[in-house]
PAKOL-179735 format. One line per 3 residues: number of its first residue (from 1); their letters; for each residue y, x, z of C-alpha. Coordinates in pm, 1 decimal, padded with zeros to 6 digits. Each point is the difference from the previous one (the first is absolute). Layout:
<atoms>
NUM) a) Y/X/Z ~ ...
</atoms>
This chain:
<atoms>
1) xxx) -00538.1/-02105.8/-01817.1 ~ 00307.2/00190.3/-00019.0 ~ 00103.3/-00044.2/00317.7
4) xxx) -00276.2/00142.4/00163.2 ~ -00014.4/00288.5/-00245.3 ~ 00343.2/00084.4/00128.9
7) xxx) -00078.2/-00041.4/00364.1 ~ -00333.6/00165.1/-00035.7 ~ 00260.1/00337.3/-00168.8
10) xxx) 00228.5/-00001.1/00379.3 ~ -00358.2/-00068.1/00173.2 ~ -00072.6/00384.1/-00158.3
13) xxx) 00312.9/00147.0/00067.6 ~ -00022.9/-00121.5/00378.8 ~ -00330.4/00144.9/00034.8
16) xxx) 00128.4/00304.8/-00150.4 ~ 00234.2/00006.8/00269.0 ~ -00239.6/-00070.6/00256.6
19) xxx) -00235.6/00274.5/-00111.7 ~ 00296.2/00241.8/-00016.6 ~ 00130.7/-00065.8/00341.9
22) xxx) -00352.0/-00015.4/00172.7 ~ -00079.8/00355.7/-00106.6 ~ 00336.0/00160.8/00016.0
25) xxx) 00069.4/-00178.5/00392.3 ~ -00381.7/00166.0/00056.1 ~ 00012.5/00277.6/-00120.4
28) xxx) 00349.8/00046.1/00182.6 ~ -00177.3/-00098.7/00337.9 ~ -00275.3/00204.3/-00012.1
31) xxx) 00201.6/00321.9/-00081.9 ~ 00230.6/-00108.2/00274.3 ~ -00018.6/00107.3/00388.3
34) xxx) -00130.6/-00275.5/00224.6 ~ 00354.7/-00229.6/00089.8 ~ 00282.1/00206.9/-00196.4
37) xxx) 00188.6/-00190.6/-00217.2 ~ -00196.1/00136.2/-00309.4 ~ -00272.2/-00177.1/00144.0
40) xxx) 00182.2/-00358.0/00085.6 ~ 00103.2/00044.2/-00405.3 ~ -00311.2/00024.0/-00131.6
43) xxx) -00131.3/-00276.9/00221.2 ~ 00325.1/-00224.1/-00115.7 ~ -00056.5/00099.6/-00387.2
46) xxx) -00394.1/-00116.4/00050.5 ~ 00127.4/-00322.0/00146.9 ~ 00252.5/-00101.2/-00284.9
49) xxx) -00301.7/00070.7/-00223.9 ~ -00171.0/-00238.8/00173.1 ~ 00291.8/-00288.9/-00028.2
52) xxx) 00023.8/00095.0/-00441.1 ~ -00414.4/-00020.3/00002.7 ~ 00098.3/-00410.8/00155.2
55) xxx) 00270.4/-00003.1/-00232.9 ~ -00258.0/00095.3/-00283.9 ~ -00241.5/-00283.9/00128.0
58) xxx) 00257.7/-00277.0/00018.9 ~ 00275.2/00130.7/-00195.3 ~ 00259.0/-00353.0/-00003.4
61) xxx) -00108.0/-00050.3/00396.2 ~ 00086.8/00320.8/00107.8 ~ 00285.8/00126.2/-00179.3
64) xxx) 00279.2/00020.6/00260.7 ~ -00223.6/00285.2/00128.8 ~ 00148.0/00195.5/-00246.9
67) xxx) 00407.1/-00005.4/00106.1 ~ -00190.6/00239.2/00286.0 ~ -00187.5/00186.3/-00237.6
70) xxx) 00314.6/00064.3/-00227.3 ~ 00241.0/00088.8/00268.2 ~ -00247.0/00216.6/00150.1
73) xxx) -00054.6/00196.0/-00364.5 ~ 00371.9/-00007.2/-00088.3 ~ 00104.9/00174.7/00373.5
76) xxx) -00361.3/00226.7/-00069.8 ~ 00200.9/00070.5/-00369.9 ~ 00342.6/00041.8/00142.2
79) xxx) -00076.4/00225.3/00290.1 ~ -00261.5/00228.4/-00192.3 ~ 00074.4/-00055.3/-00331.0
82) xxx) 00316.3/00208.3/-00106.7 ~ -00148.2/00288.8/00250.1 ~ -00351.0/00011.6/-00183.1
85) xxx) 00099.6/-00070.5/-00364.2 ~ 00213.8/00323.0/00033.5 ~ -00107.9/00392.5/-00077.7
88) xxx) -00040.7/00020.5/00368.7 ~ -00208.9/-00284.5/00100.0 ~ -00393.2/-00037.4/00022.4
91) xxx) -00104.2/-00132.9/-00310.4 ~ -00274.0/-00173.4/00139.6 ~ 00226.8/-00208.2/00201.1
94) xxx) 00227.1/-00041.1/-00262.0 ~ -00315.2/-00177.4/-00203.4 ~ -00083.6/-00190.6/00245.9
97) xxx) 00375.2/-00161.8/00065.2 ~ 00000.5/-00062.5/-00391.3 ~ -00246.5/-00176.8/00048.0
100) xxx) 00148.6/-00205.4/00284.3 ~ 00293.5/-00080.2/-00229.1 ~ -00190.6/-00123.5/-00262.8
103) xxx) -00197.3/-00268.7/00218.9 ~ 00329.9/-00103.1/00171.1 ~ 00145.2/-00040.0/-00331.6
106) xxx) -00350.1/-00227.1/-00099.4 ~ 00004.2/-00191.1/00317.7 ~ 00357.5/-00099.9/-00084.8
109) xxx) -00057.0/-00109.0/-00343.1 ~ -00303.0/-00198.4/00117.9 ~ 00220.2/-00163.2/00287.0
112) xxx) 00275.0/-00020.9/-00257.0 ~ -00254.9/-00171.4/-00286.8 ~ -00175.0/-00247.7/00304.5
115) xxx) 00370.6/-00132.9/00096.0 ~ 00086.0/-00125.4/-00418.5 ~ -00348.5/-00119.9/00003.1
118) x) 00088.5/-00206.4/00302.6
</atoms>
């Protein structure tokens, strides 16, 4: 009973994630320009939500989806983080990559607690 307590608690943080990346990759394509690479973001973004919202069905099948989904935060966290988090950066953006850290950093631990588990 535990167990699936515990699993059921990463089963809400993936579809957390899911939620978060299916509105922010949307709501980056459709303020985008047909085919610029705002565009091709967004429609990326959407599509990892898609692979944490299978992660959040299945979390122990498909968990080596997220090694993507955590390099793909920490480069979105390196690149735009130290930029955005400073007086000059967007705020906004800065919120958003925050947020992107702190799933990477989940994803790991839940990667990290699946290996002892065995």
């Amino acid at each position: 009973m535990m167990a699936r307590r515990r699993i059921n608690g990463w089963r809400l943080l993936f579809w957390i994630a899911a939620a978060y990346n299916l509105v922010i990759g949307l709501g980056a394509f459709l303020d985008a320009a047909w085919g610029s690479p705002e565009a091709i973001n967004g429609v990326l973004i959407f599509a990892f939500g898609i692979l944490y919202a299978l992660v959040a069905r299945e979390p122990r099948r498909f968990a080596p989806v997220l090694l993507a989904g955590i390099l793909g935060k920490a480069m979105v966290v390196l690149m735009l983080g130290p930029l955005n988090w400073s007086g000059g950066g967007n705020p906004a953006i800065g919120a958003i990559v925050a947020g992107d850290l702190l799933f990477a950093l989940g994803f790991a631990v839940f990667l990290i607690v699946l290996r002892r588990r065995g």
